[in-house]
DSSP file (Angstrom, degrees, kcal/mol; ACC not computed):
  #  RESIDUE AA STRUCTURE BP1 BP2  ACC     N-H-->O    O-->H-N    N-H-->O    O-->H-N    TCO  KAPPA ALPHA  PHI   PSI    X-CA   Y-CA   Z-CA
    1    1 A X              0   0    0      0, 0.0     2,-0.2     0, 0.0     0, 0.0   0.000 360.0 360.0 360.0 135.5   20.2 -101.8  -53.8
    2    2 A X        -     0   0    0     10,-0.0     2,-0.3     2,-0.0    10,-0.0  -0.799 360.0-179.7-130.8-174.3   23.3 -103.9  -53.2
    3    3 A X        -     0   0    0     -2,-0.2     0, 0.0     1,-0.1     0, 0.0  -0.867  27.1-153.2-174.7 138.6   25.7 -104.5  -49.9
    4    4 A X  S    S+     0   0    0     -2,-0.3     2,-0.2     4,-0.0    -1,-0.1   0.258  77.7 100.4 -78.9  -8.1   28.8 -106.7  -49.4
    5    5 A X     >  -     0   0    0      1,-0.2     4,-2.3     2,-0.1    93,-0.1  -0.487  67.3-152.0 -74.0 155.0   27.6 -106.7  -45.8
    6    6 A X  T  4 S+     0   0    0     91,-0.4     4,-0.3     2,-0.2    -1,-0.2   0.981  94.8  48.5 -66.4 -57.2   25.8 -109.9  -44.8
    7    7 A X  T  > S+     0   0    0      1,-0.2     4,-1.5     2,-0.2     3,-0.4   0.786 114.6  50.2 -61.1 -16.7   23.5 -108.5  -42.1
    8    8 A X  H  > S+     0   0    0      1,-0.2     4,-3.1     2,-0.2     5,-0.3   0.934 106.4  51.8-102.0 -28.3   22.6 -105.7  -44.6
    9    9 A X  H  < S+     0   0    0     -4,-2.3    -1,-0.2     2,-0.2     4,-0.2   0.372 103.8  61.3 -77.8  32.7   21.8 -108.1  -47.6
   10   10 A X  H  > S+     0   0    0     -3,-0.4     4,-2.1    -4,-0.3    -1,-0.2   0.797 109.8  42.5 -85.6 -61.6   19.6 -109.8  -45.1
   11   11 A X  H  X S+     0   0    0     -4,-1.5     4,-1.8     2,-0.3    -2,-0.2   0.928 109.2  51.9 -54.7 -73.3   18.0 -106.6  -45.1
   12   12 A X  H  X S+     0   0    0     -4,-3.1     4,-1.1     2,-0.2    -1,-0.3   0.876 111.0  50.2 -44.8 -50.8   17.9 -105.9  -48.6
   13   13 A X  H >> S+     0   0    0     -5,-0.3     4,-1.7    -4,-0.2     3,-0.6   0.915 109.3  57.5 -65.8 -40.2   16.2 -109.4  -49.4
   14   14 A X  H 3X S+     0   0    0     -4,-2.1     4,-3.1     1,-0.2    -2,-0.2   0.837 104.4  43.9 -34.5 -54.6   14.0 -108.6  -47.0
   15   15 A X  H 3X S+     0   0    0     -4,-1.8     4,-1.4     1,-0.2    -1,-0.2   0.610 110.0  53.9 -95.5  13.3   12.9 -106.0  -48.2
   16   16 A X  H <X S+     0   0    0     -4,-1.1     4,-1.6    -3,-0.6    -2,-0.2   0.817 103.5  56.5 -38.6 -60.1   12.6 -107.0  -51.6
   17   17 A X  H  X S+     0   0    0     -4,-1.7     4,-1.9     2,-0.2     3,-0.3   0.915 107.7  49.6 -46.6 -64.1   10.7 -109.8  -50.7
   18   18 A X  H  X S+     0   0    0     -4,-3.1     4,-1.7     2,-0.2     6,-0.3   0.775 106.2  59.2 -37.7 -42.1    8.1 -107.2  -49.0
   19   19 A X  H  X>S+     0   0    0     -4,-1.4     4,-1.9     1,-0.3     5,-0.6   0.945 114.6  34.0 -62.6 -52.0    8.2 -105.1  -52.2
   20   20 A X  H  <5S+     0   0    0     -4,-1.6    -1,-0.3    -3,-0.3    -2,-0.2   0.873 121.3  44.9 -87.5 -27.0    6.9 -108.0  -54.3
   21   21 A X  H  <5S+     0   0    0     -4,-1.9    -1,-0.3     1,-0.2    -2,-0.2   0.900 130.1  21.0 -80.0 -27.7    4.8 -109.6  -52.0
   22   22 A X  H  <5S-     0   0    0     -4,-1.7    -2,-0.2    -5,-0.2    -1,-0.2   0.501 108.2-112.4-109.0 -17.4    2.8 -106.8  -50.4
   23   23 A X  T  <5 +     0   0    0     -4,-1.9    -4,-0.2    -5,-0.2    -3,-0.2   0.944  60.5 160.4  14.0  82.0    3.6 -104.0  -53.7
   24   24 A X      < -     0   0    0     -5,-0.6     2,-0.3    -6,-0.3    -1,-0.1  -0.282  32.1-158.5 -71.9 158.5    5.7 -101.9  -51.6
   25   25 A X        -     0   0    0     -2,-0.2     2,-0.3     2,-0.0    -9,-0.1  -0.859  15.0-170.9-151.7 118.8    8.2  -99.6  -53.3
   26   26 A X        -     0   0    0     -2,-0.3     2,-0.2   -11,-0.1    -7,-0.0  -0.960   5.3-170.6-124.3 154.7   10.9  -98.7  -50.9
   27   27 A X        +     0   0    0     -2,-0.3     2,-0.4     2,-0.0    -2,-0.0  -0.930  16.1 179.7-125.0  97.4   13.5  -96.1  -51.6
   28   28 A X        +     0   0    0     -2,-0.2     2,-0.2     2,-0.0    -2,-0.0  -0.914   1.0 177.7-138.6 142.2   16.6  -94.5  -50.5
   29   29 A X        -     0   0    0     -2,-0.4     2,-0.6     2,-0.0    -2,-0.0  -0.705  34.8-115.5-131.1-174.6   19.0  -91.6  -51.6
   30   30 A X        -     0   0    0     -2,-0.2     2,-0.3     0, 0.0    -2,-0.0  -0.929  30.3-167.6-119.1 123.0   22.3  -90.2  -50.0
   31   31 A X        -     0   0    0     -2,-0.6     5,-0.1     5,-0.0     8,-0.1  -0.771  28.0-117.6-111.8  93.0   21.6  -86.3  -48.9
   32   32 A X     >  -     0   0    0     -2,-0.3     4,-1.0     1,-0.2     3,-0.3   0.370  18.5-123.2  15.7 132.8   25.1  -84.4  -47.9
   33   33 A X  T  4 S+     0   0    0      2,-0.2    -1,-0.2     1,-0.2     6,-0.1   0.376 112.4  61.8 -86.9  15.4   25.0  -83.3  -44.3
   34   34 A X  T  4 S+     0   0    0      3,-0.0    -1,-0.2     0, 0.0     3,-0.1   0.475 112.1  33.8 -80.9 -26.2   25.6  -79.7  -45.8
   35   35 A X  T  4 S+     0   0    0     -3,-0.3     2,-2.0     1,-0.1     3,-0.3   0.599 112.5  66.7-114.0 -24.3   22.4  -79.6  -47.8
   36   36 A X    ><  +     0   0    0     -4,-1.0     3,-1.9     1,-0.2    -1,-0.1  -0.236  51.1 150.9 -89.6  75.9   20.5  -81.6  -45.2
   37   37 A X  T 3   +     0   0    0     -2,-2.0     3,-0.3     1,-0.2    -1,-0.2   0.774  69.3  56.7 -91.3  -5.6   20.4  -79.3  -42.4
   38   38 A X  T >> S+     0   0    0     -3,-0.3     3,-1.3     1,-0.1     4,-0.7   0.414  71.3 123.0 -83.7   9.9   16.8  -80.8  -40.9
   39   39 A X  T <4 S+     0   0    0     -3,-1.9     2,-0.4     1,-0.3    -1,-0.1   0.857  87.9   6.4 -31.2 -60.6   18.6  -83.9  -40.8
   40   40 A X  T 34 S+     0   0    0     -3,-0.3    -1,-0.3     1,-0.1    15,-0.0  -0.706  91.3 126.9-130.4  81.1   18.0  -84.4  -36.8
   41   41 A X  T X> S+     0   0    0     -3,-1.3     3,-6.4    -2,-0.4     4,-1.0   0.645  70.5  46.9-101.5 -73.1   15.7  -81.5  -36.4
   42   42 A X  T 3< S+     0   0    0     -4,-0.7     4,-0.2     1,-0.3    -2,-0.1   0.742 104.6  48.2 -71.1   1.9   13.2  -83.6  -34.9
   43   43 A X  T 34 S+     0   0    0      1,-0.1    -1,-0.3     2,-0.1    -2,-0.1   0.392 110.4  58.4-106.8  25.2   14.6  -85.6  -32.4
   44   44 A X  T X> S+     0   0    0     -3,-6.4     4,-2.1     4,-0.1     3,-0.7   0.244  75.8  98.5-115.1  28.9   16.5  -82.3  -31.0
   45   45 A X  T 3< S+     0   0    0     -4,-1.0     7,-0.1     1,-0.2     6,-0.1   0.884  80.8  50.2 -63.5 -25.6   13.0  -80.5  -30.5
   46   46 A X  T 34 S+     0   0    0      1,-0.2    -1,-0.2    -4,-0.2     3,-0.2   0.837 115.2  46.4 -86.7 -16.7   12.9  -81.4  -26.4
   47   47 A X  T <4 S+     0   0    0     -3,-0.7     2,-0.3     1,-0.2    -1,-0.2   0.734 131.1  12.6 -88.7 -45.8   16.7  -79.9  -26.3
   48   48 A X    >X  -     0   0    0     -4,-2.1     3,-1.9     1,-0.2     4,-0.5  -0.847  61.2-147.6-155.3 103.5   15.7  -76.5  -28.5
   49   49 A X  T >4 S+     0   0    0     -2,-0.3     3,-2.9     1,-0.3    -1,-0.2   0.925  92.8  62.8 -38.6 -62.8   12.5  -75.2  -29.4
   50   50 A X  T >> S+     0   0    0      1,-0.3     4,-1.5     2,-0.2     3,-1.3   0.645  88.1  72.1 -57.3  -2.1   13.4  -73.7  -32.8
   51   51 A X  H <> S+     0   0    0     -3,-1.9     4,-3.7     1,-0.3     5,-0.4   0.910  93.6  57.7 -66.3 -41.9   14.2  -77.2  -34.1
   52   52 A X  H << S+     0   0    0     -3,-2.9    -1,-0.3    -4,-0.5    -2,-0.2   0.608 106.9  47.7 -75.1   2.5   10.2  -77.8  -34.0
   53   53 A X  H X> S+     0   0    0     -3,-1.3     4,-2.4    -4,-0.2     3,-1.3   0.711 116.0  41.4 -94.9 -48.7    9.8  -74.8  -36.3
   54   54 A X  H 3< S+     0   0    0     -4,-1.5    -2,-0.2     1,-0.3    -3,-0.1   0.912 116.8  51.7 -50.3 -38.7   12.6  -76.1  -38.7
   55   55 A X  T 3< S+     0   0    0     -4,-3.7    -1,-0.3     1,-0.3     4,-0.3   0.389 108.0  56.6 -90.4  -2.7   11.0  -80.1  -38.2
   56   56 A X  T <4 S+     0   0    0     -3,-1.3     3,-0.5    -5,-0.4    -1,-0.3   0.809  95.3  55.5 -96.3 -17.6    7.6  -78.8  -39.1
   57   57 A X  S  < S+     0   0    0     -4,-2.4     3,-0.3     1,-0.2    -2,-0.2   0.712 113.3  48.2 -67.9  -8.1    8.4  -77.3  -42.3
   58   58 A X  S    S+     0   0    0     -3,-0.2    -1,-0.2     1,-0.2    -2,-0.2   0.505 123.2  28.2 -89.8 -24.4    9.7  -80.9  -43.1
   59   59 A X  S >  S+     0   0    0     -3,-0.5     3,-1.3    -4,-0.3    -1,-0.2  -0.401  80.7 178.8-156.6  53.7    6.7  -83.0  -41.8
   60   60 A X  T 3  S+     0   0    0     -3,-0.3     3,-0.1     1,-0.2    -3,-0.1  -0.470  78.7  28.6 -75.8 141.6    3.4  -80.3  -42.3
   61   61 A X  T 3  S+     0   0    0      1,-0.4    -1,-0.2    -2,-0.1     2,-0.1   0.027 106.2  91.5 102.0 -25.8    0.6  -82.2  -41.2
   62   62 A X    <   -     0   0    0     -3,-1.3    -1,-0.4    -6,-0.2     2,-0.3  -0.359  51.7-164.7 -91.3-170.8    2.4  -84.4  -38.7
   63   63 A X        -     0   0    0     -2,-0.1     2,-0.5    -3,-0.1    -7,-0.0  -0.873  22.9-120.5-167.4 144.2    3.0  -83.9  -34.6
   64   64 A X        +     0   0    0     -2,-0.3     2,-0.4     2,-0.0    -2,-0.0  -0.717  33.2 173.2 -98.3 137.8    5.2  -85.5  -32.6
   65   65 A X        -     0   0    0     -2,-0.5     2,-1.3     0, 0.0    -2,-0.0  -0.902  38.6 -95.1-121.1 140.3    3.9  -87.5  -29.5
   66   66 A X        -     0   0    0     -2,-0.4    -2,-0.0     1,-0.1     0, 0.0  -0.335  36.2-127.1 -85.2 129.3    5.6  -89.5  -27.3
   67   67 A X        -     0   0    0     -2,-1.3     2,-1.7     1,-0.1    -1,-0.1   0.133   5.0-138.9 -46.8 141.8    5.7  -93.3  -27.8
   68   68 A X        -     0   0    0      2,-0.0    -1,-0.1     0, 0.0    -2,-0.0  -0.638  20.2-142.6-115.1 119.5    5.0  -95.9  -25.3
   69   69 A X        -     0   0    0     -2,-1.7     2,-0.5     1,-0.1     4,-0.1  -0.273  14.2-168.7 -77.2 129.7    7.6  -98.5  -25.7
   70   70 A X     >  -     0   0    0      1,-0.2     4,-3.5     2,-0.1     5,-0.3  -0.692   6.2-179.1-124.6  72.5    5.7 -101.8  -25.2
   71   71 A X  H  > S+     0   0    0     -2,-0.5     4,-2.6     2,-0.2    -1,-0.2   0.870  81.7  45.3 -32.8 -82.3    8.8 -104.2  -24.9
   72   72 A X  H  > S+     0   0    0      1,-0.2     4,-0.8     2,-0.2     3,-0.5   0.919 116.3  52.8 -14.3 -89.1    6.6 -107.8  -24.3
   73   73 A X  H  > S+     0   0    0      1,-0.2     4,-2.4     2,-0.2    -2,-0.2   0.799 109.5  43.6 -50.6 -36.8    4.3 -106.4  -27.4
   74   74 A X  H  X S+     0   0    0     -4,-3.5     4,-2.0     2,-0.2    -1,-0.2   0.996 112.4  53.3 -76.5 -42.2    7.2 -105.8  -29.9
   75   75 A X  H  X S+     0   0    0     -4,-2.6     4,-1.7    -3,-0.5    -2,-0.2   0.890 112.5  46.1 -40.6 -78.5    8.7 -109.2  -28.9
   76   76 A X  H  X S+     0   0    0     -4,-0.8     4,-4.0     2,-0.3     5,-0.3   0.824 112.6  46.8  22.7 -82.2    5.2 -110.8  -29.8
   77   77 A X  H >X S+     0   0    0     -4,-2.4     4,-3.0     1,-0.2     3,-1.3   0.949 112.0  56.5 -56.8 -78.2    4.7 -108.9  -33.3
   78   78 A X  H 3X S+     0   0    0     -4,-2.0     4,-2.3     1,-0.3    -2,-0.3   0.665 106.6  45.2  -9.0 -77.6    8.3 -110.0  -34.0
   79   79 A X  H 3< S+     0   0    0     -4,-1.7    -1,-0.3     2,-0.2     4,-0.2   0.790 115.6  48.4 -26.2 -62.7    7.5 -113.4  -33.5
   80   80 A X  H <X S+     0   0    0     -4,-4.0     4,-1.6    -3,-1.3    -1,-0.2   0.787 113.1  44.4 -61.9 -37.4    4.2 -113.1  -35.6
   81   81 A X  H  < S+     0   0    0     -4,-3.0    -2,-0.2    -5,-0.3    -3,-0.2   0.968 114.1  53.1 -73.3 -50.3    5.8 -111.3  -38.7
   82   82 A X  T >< S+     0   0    0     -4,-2.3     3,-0.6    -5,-0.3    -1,-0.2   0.650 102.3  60.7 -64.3 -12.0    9.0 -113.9  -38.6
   83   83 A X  T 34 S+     0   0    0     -4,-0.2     2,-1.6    -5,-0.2    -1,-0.2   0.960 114.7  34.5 -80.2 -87.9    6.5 -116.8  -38.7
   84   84 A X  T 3< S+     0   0    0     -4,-1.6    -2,-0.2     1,-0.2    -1,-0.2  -0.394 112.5  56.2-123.0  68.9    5.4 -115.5  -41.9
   85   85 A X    <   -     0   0    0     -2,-1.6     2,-0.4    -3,-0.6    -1,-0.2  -0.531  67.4-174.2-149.4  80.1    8.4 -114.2  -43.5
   86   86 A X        +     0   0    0      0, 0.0     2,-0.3     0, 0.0    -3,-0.1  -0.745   5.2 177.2 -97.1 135.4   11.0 -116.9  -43.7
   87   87 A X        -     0   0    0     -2,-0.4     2,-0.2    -5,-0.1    -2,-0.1  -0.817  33.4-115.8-134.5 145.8   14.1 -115.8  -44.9
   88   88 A X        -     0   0    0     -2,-0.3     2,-0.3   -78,-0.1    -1,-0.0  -0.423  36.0-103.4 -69.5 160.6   17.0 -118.4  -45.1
   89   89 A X        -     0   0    0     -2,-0.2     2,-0.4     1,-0.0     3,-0.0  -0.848  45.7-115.3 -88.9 125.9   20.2 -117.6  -42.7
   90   90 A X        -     0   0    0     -2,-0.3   -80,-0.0     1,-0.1   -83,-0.0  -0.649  28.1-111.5 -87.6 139.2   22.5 -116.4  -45.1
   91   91 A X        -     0   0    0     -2,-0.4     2,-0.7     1,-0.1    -1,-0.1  -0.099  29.6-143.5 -67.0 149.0   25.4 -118.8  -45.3
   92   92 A X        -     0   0    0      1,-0.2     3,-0.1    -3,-0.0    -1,-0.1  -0.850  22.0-179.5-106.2 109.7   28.5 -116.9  -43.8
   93   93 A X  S    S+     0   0    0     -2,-0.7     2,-0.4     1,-0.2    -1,-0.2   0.988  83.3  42.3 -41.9 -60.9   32.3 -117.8  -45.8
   94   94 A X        -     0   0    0      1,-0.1    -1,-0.2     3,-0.1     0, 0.0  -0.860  57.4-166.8-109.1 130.7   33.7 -115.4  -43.2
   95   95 A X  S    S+     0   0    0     -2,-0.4     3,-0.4    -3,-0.1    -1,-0.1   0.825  94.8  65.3 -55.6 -46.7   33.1 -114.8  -39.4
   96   96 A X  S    S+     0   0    0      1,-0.3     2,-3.7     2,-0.2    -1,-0.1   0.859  83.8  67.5 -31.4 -87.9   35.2 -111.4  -40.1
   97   97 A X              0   0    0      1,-0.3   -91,-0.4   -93,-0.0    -1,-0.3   0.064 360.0 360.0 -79.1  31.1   32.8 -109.8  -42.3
   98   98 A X              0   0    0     -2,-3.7    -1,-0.3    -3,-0.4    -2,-0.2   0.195 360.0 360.0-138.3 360.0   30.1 -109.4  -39.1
C-alpha cells in the first residue's frame, strides 16, 4: 500500500507495524460501485427491509445488533493501545497537504 497523504501513511505504517508485530495480514481491493451493489446494504436495513435479504447473502452467519456506544470506554482503550504502539508524528514539509 502507498499514499502521498500524510494522515493516510500514518495509517498505512500503522498498520504495517500491526501486521508484523501481531501476524496480521490486512487487505484491500477497489470494487466498482456498478458491480458492488451490496455496497451499503447493511447499514440501509432500518430504512428498507429487502436490504437485510440482500446484506445477508453477504454476511451468512452474522446478525446485526445494535451497538452501545461507550464514549469514556473508547477514550480509555485509545489511551491503552497508543501507550503501546508508538508511532513517530510524521514530520510535515507542507501544512497544505492536511
Amino acid at each position: 500500500m502507498a499514499s502521498r497523504n500524510p494522515r493516510a501513511q500514518v495509517i498505512i505504517r500503522l498498520l504495517s507495524w500491526w501486521e508484523t508485530s501481531f501476524c496480521l495480514r490486512f487487505s484491500a481491493s477497489h470494487v466498482s460501485g456498478s458491480e458492488n451493489s451490496r455496497a451499503d446494504a447493511g447499514s440501509r436495513i432500518p430504512a428498507n427491509s429487502s436490504y437485510a435479504q440482500l446484506f445477508a447473502s453477504l454476511t451468512p452467519g452474522w446478525s446485526q445488533v445494535t451497538p452501545t456506544v461507550d464514549i469514556q470506554g473508547l477514550t480509555k482503550l485509545w489511551q491503552r493501545i497508543s501507550e503501546h504502539t508508538p508511532l513517530p508524528s510524521p514530520r510535515l514539509t507542507n501544512t497544505d497537504d492536511l
